[in-house]
N, C-alpha and C positions, 0 to 999 in steps of 0.2 A: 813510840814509833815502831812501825813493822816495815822490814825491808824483805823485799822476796824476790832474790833474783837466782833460774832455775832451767837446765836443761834436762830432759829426758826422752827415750827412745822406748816407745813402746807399741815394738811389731811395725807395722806400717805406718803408726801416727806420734809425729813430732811435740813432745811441749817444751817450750823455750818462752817462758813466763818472767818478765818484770816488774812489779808494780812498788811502791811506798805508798805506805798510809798510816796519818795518824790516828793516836784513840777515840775511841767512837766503836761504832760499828759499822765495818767492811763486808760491802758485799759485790761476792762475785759472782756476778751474773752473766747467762749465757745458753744456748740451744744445748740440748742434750749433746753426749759426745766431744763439745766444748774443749774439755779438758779441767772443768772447777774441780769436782770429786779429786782428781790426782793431786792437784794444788794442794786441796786439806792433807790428802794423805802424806805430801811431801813433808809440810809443816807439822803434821804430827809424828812424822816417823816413821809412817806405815810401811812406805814410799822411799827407797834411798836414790835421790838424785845420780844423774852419770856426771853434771857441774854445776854447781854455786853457793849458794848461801842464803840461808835461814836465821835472821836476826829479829831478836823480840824483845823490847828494851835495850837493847845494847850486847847483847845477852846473843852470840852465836850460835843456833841451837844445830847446825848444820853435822855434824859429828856426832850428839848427843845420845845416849840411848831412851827410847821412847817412854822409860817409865822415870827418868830423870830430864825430862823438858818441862815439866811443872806446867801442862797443858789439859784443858777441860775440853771433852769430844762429846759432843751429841750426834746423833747420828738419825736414819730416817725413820728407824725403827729403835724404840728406845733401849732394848739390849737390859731389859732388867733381870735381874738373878730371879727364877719365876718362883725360888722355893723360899727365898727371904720376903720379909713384911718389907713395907715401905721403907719403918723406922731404919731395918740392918742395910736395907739396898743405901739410905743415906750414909749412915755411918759408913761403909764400904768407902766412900768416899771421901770420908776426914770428917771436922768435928770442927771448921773453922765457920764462924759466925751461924753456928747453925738454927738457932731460935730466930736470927733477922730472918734466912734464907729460906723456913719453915712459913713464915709471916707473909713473905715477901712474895713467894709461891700459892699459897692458900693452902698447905699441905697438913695442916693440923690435925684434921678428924679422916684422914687417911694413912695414920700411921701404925696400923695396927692391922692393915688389912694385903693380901695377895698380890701380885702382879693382875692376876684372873680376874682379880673382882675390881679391876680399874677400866675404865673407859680407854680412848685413843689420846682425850688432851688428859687428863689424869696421869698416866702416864709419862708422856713427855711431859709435864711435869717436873716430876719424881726426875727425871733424867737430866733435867735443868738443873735439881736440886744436889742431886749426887754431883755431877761435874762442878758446880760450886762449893762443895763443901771442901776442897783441899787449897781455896784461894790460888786458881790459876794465873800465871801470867797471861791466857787468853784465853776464851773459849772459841773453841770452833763448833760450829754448826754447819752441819752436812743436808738439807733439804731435810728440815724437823718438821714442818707441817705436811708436807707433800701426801700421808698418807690419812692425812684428818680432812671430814668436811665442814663445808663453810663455816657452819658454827663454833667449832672447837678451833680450827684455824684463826677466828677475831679474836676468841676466849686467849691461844696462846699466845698471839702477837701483843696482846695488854701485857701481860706478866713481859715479855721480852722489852716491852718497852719501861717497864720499871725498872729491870735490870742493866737497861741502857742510861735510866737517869738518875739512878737512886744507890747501885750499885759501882758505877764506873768501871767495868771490867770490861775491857778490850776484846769485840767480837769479829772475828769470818763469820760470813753468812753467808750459805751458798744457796742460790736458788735460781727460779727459771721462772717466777714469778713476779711481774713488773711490783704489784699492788700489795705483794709483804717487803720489797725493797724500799718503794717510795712511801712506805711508812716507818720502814725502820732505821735505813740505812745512815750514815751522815756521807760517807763514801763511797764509791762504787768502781768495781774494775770489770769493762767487758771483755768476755774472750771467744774468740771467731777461730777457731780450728787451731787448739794449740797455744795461742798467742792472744795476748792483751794489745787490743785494737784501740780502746782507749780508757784513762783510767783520772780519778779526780774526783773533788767534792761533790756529793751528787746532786745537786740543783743546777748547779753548772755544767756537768755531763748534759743531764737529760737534755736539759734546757737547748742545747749546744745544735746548730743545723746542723752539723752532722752524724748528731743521733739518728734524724730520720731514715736517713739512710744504712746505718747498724742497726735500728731498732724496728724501724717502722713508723707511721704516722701515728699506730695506737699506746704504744710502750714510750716515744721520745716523747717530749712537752715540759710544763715547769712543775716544780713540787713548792707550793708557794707556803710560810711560814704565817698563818694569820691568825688572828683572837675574834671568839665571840661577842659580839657586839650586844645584840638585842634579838628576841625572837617575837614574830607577829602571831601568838597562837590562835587566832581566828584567822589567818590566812595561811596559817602551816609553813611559817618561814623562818630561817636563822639569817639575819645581817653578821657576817663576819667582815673585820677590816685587816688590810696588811697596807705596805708601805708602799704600792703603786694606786690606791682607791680601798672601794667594800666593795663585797659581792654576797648579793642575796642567793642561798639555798634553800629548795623545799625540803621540809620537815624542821621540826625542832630539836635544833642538833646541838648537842653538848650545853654545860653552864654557861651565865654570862663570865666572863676574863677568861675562861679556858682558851689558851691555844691550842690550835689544830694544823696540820700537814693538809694542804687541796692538790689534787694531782688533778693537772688540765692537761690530757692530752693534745699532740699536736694539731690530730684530723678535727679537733672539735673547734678550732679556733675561725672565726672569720671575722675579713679586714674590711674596712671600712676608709676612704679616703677623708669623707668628712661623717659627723656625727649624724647617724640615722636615726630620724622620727616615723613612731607610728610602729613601730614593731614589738611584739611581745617579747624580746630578749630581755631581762635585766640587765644584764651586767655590759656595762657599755667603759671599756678605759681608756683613756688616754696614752698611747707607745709613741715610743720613736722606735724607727729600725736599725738594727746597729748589726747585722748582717743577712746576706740574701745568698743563696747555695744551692742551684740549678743543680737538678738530675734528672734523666728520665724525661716523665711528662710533666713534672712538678717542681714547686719552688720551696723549700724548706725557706720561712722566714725568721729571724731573730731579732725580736722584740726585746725593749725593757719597760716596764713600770716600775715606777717610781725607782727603787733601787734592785728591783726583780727582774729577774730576766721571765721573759715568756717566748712560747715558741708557737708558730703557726706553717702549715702545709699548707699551700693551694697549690693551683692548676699553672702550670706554664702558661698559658692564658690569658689568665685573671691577671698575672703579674705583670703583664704587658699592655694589658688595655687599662691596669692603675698608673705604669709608670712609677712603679714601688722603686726607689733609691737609698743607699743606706743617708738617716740623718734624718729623714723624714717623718714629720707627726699625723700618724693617723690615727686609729679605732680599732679596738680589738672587743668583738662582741661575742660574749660566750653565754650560751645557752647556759641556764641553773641548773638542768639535769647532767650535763656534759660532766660537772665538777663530780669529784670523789671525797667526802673527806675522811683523811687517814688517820683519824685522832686516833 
């Protein structure tokens, strides 16, 4: 368990941060200026609070000195020593499980070679692997894809995600990027000027109507848990199922049994009173409403399937000329293209 509660004064901007989370990987998400970056720094020592406490395991680190918190920093730029080989940049950092952490990285046939002679995800890498090698009690991560493109961002979020299931090691993840959250996170803490606006398991954040409103229509919605079913390779489809129905995607995505993370955003979602024929959508579910969240011109709606929460935005409107009540079973139709998935 990580408890982080924290006040600081810096210049004209306030952080006075509380969140708990347990292990998994935590992330804090939020607009630049936010206030994440100081959060890690606080947690790692960088950073000496003006009041509270820093607990990680049980383990008060609030006092600590920074090279005695038994903590792994990644940062956005990996910070590798540029005159050591791979092999010494790991050793630098301890000699604990270092052949899994080798394996588990891909970093075998790059051990012999420069900081120069490595790519952007190569790199961060090596930085993952150095930060594990002293067996932390957590690794913090400071916006580590931010300056990779797309491809090397999939390439490092795979390895992240082994280390989130293979490893068990207690991550921050700090970022400002919906679509490396909702693939990695298990928790999430937002923060809006200084302060944690709302914080909890993240299918239940997102999901939540009043993400749309901290988030947006494009960033809130559900992060749904579902396995590969079947793929139609002469129609270029993957049938995955979860626990409110299936939903067909295009392309042929992942093995059959592989689980997969689908991120539906909110704005993609539309309702249906009764079930509509004759239209090109697949994915046609069956919800009940189980809350309704007026703002503005729009109605953030809260859906469940099956045991899944989903989320949908419409129009102040729309919600009026359905007669939408919480309790009510309607349609939630989402377009195949709308889904994400976050394998």
């Amino acid at each position: 368990m990580i408890s982080v509660q924290i006040k600081k004064r810096l210049g004209d901007f306030a952080l006075d941060v509380g969140f708990e989370a347990p292990r998994g990987v935590t992330a804090i998400f939020g607009r630049s200026g936010s206030g994440k970056t100081s959060v890690i720094n606080a947690i790692a020592g960088l950073m000496r609070p003006d009041a509270g406490r820093i607990v990680v395991d049980g383990r008060d680190l609030t006092a600590v000195p920074v090279h005695k918190r038994n903590l792994g920093v990644v940062f956005q730029d990996a910070r590798l020593f540029p005159h050591m080989t791979v092999a010494k940049n790991l050793a630098y950092g301890g000699a604990h499980d270092s052949d899994k952490i080798v394996e588990l990285l891909g970093l075998g046939a790059l051990m012999n070679r420069f900081p120069k002679a490595l790519s952007g995800g190569e790199k961060s890498r090596v930085a993952l692997g150095r930060a594990l090698m002293s067996k932390p009690a957590l690794l913090l991560l400071d916006e580590p894809l931010a300056a990779l493109d797309a491809p090397r961002k999939t390439e490092i979020l795979s390895y992240l995600e082994r280390l989130r299931d293979e490893m068990d090691v207690p991550m921050i993840y700090v970022s400002h990027d919906m679509s490396e959250v909702a693939r990695l996170a298990t928790t999430i803490v937002i923060m809006e000027a200084g302060r944690v606006v709302r914080a909890g398991p993240m299918g239940a954040v997102l999901a939540h109507p009043e993400a749309v409103g901290l988030l947006g229509a494009r960033d809130a919605g559900a992060v749904l848990a579902a396995t590969v079913v079947n793929h139609d390779e002469a129609g270029g489809l993957t049938r995955l199922s979860f626990d409110g129905g299936d939903i067909v995607l295009p392309k042929v995505l992942g093995a059959v049994g592989q689980n997969v993370r689908l991120r539906i955003p909110a704005q993609d979602v539309i309702l249906a009173v009764e079930r509509p024929k004759g239209i090109s959508a697949r994915n046609i579910l069956p919800v009940t409403i189980t809350a309704l969240d007026e703002a503005g011109t729009g109605v953030a709606v809260g859906l469940q399937a099956g045991a899944s929460p989903l989320l949908a935005r419409i129009t102040t409107a729309s919600a009026h000329e359905m007669h939408l009540k919480v309790g009510m079973e309607i349609y939630a139709i989402i377009k195949a293209t709308a889904v994400s998935p976050e394998a």
